[in-house]
C-alpha positions in Angstrom: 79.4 -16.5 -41.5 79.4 -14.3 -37.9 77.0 -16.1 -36.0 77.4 -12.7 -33.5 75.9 -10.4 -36.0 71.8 -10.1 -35.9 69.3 -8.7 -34.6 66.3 -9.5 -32.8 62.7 -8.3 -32.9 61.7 -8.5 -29.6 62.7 -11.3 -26.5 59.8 -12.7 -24.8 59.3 -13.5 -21.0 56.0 -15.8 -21.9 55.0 -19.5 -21.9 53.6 -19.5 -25.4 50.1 -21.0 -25.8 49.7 -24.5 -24.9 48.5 -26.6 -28.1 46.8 -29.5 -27.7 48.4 -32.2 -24.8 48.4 -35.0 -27.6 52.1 -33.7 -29.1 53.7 -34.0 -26.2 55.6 -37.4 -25.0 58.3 -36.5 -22.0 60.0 -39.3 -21.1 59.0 -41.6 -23.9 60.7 -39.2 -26.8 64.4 -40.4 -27.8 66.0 -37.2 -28.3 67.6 -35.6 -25.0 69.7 -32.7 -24.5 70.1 -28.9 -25.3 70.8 -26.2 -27.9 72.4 -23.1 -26.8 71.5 -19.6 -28.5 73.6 -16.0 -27.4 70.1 -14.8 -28.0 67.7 -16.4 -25.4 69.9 -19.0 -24.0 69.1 -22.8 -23.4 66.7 -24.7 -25.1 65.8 -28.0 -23.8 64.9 -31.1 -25.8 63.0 -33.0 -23.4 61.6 -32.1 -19.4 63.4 -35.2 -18.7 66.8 -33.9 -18.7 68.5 -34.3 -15.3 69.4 -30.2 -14.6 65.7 -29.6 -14.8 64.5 -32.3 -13.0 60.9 -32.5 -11.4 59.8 -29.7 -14.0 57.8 -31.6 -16.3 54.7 -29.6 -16.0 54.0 -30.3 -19.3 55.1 -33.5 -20.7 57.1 -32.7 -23.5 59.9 -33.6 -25.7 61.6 -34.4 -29.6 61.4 -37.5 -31.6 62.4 -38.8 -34.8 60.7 -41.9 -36.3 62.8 -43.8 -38.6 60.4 -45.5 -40.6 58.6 -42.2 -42.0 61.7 -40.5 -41.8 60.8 -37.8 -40.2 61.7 -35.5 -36.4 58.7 -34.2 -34.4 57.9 -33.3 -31.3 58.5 -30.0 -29.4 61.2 -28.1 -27.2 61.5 -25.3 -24.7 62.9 -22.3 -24.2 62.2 -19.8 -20.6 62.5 -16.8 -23.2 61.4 -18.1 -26.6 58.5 -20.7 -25.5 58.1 -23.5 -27.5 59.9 -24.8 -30.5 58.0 -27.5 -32.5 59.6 -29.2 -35.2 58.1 -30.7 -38.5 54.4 -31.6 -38.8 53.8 -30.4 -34.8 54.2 -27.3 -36.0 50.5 -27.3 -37.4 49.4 -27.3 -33.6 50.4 -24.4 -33.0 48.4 -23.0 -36.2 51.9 -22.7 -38.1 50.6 -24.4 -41.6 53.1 -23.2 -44.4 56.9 -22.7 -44.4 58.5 -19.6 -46.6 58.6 -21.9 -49.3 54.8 -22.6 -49.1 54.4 -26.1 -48.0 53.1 -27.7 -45.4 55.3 -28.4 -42.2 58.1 -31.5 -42.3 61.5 -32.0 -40.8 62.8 -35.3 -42.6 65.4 -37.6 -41.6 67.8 -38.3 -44.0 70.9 -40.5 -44.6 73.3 -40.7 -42.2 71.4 -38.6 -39.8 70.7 -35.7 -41.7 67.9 -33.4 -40.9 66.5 -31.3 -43.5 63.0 -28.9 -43.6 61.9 -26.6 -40.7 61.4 -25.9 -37.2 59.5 -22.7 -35.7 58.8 -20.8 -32.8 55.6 -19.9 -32.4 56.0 -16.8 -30.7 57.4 -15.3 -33.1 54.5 -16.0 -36.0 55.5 -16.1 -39.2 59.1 -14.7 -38.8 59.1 -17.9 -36.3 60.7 -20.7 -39.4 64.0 -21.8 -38.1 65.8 -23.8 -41.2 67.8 -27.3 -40.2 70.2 -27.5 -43.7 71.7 -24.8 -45.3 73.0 -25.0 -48.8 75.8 -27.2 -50.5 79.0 -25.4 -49.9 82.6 -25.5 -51.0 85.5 -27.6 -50.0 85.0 -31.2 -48.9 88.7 -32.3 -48.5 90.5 -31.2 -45.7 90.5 -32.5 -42.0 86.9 -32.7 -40.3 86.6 -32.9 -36.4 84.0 -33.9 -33.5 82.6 -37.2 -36.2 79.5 -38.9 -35.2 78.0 -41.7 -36.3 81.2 -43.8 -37.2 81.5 -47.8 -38.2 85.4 -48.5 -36.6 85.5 -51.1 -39.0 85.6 -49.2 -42.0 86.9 -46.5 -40.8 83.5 -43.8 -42.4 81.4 -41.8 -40.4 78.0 -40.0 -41.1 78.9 -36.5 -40.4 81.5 -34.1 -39.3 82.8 -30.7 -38.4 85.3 -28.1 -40.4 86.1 -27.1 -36.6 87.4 -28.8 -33.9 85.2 -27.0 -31.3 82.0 -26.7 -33.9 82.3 -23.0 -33.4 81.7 -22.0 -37.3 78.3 -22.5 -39.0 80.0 -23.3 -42.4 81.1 -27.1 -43.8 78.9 -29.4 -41.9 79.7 -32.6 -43.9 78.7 -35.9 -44.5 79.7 -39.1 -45.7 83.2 -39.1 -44.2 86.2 -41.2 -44.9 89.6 -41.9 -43.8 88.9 -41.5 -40.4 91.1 -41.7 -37.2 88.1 -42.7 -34.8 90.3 -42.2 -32.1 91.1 -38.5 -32.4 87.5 -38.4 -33.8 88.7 -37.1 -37.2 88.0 -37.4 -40.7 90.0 -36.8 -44.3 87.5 -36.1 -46.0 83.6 -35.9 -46.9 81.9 -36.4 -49.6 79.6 -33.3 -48.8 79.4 -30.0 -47.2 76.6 -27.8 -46.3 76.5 -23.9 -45.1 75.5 -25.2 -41.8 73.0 -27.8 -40.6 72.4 -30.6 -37.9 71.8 -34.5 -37.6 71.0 -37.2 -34.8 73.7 -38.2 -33.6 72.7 -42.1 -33.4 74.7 -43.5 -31.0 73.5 -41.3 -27.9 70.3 -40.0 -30.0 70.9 -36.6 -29.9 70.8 -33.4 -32.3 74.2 -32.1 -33.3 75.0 -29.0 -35.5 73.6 -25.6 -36.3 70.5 -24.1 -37.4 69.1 -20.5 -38.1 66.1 -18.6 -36.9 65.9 -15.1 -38.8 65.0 -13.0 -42.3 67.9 -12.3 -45.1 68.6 -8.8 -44.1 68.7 -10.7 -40.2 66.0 -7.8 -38.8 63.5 -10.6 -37.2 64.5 -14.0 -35.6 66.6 -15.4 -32.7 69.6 -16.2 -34.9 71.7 -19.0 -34.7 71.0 -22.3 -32.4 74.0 -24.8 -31.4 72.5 -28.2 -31.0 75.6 -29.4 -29.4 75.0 -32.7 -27.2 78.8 -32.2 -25.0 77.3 -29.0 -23.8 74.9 -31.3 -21.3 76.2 -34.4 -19.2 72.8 -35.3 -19.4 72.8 -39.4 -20.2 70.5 -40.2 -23.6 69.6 -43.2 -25.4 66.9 -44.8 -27.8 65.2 -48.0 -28.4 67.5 -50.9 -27.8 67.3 -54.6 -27.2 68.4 -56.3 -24.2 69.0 -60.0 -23.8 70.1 -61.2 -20.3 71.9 -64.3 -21.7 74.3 -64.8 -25.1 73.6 -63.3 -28.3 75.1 -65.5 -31.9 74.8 -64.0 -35.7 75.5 -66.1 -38.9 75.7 -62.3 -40.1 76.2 -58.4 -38.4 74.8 -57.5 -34.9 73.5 -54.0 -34.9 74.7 -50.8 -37.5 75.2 -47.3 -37.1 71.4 -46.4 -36.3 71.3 -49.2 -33.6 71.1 -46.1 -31.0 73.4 -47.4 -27.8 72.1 -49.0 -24.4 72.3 -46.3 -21.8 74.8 -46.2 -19.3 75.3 -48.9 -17.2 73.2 -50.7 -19.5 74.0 -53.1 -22.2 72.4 -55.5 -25.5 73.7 -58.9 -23.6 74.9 -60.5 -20.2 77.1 -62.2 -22.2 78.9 -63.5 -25.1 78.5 -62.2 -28.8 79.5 -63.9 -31.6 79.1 -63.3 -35.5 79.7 -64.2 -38.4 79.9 -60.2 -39.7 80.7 -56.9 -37.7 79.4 -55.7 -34.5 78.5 -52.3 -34.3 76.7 -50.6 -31.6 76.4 -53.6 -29.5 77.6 -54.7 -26.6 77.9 -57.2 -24.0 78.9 -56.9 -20.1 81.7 -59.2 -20.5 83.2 -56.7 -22.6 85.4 -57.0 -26.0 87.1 -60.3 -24.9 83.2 -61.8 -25.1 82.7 -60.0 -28.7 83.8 -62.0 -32.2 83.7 -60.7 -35.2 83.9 -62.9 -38.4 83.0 -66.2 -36.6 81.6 -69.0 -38.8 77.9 -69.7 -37.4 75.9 -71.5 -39.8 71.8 -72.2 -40.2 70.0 -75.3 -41.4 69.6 -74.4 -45.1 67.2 -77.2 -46.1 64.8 -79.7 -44.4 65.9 -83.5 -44.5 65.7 -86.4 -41.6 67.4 -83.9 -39.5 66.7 -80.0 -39.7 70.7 -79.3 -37.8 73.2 -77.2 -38.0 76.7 -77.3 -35.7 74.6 -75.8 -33.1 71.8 -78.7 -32.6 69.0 -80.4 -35.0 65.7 -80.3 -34.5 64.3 -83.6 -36.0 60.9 -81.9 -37.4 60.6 -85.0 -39.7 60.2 -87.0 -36.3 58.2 -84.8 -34.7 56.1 -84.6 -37.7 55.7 -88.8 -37.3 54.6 -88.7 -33.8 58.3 -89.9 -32.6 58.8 -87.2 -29.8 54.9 -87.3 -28.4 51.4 -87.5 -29.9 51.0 -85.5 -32.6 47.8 -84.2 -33.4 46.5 -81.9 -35.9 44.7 -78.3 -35.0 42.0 -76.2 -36.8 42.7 -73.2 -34.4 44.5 -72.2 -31.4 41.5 -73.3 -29.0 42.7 -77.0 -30.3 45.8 -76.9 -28.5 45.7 -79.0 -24.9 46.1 -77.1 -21.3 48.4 -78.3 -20.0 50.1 -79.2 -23.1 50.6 -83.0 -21.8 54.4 -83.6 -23.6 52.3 -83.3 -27.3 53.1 -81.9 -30.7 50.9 -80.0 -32.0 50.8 -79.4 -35.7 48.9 -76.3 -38.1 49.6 -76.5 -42.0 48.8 -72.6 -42.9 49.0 -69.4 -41.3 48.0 -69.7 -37.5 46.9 -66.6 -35.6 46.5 -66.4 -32.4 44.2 -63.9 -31.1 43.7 -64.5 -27.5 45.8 -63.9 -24.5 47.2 -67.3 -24.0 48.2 -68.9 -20.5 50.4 -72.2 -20.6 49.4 -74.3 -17.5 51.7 -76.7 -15.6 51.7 -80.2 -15.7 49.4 -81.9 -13.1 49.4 -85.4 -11.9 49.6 -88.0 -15.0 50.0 -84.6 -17.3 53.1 -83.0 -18.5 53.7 -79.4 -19.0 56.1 -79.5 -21.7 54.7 -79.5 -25.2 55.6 -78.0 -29.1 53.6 -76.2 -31.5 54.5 -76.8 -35.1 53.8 -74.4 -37.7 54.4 -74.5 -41.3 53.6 -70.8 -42.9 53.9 -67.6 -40.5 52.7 -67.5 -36.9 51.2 -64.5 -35.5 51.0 -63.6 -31.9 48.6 -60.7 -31.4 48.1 -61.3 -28.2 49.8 -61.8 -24.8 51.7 -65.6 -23.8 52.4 -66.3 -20.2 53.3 -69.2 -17.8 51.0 -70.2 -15.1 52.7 -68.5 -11.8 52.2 -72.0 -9.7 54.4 -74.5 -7.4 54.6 -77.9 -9.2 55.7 -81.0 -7.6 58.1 -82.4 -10.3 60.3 -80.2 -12.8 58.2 -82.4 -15.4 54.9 -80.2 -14.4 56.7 -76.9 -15.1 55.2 -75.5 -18.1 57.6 -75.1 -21.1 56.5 -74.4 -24.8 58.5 -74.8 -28.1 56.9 -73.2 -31.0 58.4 -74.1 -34.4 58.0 -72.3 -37.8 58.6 -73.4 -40.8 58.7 -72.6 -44.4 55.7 -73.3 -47.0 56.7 -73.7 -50.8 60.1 -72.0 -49.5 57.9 -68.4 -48.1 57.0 -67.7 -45.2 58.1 -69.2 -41.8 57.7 -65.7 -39.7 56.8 -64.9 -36.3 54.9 -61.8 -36.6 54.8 -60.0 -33.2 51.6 -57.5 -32.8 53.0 -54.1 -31.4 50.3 -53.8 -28.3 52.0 -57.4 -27.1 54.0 -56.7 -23.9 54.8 -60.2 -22.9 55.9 -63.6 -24.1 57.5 -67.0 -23.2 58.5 -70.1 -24.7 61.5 -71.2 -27.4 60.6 -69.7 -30.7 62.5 -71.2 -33.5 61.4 -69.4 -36.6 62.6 -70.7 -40.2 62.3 -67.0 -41.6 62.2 -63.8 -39.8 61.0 -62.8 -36.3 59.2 -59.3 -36.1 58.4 -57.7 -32.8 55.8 -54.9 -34.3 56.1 -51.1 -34.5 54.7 -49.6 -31.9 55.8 -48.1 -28.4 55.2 -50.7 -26.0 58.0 -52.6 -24.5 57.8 -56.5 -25.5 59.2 -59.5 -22.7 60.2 -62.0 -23.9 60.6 -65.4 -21.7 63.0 -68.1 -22.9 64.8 -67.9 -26.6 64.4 -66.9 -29.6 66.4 -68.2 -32.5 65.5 -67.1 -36.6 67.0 -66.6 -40.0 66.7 -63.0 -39.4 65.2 -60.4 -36.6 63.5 -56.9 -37.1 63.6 -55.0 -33.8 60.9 -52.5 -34.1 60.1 -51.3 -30.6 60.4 -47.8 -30.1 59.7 -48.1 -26.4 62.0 -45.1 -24.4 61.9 -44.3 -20.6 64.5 -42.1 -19.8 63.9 -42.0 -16.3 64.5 -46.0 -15.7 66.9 -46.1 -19.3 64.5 -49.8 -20.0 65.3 -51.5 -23.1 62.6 -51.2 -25.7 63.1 -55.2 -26.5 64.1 -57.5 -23.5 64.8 -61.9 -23.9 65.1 -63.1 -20.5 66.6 -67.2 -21.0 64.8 -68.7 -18.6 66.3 -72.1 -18.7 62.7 -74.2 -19.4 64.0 -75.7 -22.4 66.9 -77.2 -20.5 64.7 -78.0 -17.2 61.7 -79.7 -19.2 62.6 -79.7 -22.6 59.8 -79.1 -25.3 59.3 -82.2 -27.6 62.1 -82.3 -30.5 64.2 -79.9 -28.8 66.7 -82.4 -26.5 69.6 -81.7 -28.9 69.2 -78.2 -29.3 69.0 -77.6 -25.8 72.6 -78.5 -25.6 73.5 -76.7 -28.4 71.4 -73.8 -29.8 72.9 -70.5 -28.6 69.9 -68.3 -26.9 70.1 -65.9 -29.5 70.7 -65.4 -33.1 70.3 -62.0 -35.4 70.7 -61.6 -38.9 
């Protein structure tokens, strides 16, 4: 297919009119970059991009969300105007594709983005397609692969050419790959054209077309094609300025990459699986894969592992500091006064939260015990104070644990932006979907994580998840934490 052979209806030198401001997101949209068209030139992804700096007159910009599955947002173009993808298109008035239903652009395995785009300028002849049909041969050598797991050796998509110069065989599912050379064997299938996100810098790869059959209306073909920009991109991503340990894999293929001079840990990274799209500052002589990291499976005198215990049946019998019973969160002392603080049932806690220091004849350490889920919809801080003793620094533990062998989950609200303490949770911690950044204070240690920020600033390249060890549990150790505070790694993922 000649991507040099069409014909255009008219080139406009216009700012198309401005939908509402609520679809545009600038700097807080993931995808970054350009697409190039011999028609009207350079499209840009996002006002953010460093060769157009200080031009964000209009906040703008392209996103996918992962959950829904779907790309949004809008584009720009100094002859074509704007280019919405997906649902956005109905701001601009642009209801029904040529096929008569509403408006989508879905994600789809491996990256894969299917459905439409338009240009509004251009009305109704405006539908740009992003996957063209299943086409021919699927086994031969595949070039410029993205998405790739070195382990195994696959990758999400490739190229029939080396310099993605021909619309035709744009493959997925890709196998026998030399990762170096950024080849493939083979794919297990090909398209006419189309394009993807590339996951590890979040941008859009590929082809897509703009124009009629008989090629009399339309801009033609675009190149989303992230090596023709320098421009540095990246998506939500977790930071922890300390170690990170996994009984099982750290990160996958859609864990998009920190950005650069950026990276997921300070330090070491161990697991007991593979390690994809994560990093650590140390580099690959601080990165294990396939290292035996166990969790306590069941709950006897000791709650251990070869990491630390912590002795809940103790603290549960009053043999690490007073324990007392709670009806709500209100119960719970200020300063916490060295005490272990127990809630059978689901315990929500509603109400930013301030942990005081100790004052004289009061401690600040103290645990809260939790046996069902916990969830913080609201903020936790420490009180910003000098203290005469490190025995009046303020230093929660929270501890969550299993009912009838359910829950045992820290639930994170999304509009929380900050936390501290030592979070030990039997089941899974959550951090909330939403696009705030979360800060987390201290450590965090659970059966399994969900990291569901999809905070982006592409100006200041912040994480979207950040777990700052702040060394309290060591300095004044919450009640039934002594042993783990000499052995419980700061970080664990599942």
């Amino acid at each position: 297919m000649n991507r040099r052979v069409w014909i255009i209806a008219a080139i406009l030198l216009l700012a198309a009119v401005l939908p509402s401001a609520d679809i545009f997101a600038g700097k807080s949209n993931k995808i970054r970059g350009w697409a190039w068209s011999e028609n009207i030139g350079w499209v840009s992804m996002n006002c953010y991009n460093e060769e157009i700096a200080n031009a964000c007159l209009v906040d703008y910009g392209v996103d996918y969300d992962k959950n829904a599955q779907s790309l949004f947002g809008t584009a720009w173009s100094e002859y074509g105007g704007w280019l919405c993808f997906g649902v956005t298109c109905k701001d601009f008035g642009l209801n029904l594709t040529p096929e008569g239903l509403a408006p989508e652009a879905r994600l789809l395995a491996n990256g894969l983005i299917s459905g439409w785009a338009a240009w509004p300028v251009l009305g109704a002849d405006g539908w740009m397609k992003l996957l063209g049909k299943q086409s021919g041969n699927a086994f031969a050598k595949f070039y410029q692969c993205r998405n790739c797991n070195k382990t195994d050796k696959v990758c999400s998509f490739c190229f029939s050419d080396q310099q993605i110069l021909g619309s035709r065989n744009f493959c997925t599912s890709c196998s026998n790959c030399d990762l170096v050379a950024g080849t493939c064997a083979a794919c297990s299938t090909c398209y006419e054209y189309g394009m993807a996100v590339d996951f590890a810098t979040n941008t859009l790869a590929g082809w897509a077309w703009n124009g009629d059959v008989a090629q009399k209306t339309g801009f033609g073909w675009f190149s989303f094609h992230p090596k023709f920009s320098s421009t540095e991109v990246h998506g939500p991503y977790v930071n922890v300025v300390g170690d990170v340990y996994s009984g099982g894999n750290i990160g996958s293929l859609y864990t998009p990459i920190a950005g650069t001079g950026k990276t997921n840990a300070t330090f070491l990274l161990q697991s007991g699986g593979k390690i994809v799209h994560f990093d650590s500052a140390c580099g690959d002589n601080c990165e294990q894969e396939n290292v035996k990291l166990g969790f306590p499976k069941t709950e006897t005198n000791y709650y251990a592992d070869q990491l630390g215990f912590l002795d809940i049946k103790g603290l549960l019998a009053g043999q690490h500091g007073l324990r007392e019973d709670i009806k709500m969160f209100g119960d719970i002392d200020n300063p916490l006064n060295g005490q272990v603080y127990y809630y059978d049932g689901d315990l929500y806690l509603n109400n930013d939260w301030i942990v005081n220091n100790g004052i004289t004849g009061k401690v600040g350490n103290g645990t809260l015990v939790v046996r069902g889920n916990l969830y913080v919809n609201k903020n936790v801080g420490y009180q910003q104070a000098p203290v005469k003793n490190t025995k009046e620094i303020a230093s929660l533990g929270v501890i969550v644990l299993k009912k009838n062998g359910q829950q045992g989950n820290i639930v994170i609200a999304k509009d929380v932006e900050n936390l501290v303490g030592n979070f030990y949770a039997e089941g899974k911690i959550s951090t909330g979907i939403g696009k705030k950044q979360l800060k987390v204070s201290g450590l965090m240690i659970a059966q399994a994580f969900a990291f569901q920020r999809e905070f982006v600033d592409l100006q200041t390249k912040a994480p979207a998840e950040q777990i700052v060890y702040d060394g309290r549990v060591m300095v004044n150790t919450p009640p039934g934490f002594a042993d783990v505070a000499k052995g419980m790694p700061e970080w664990v993922i599942e």
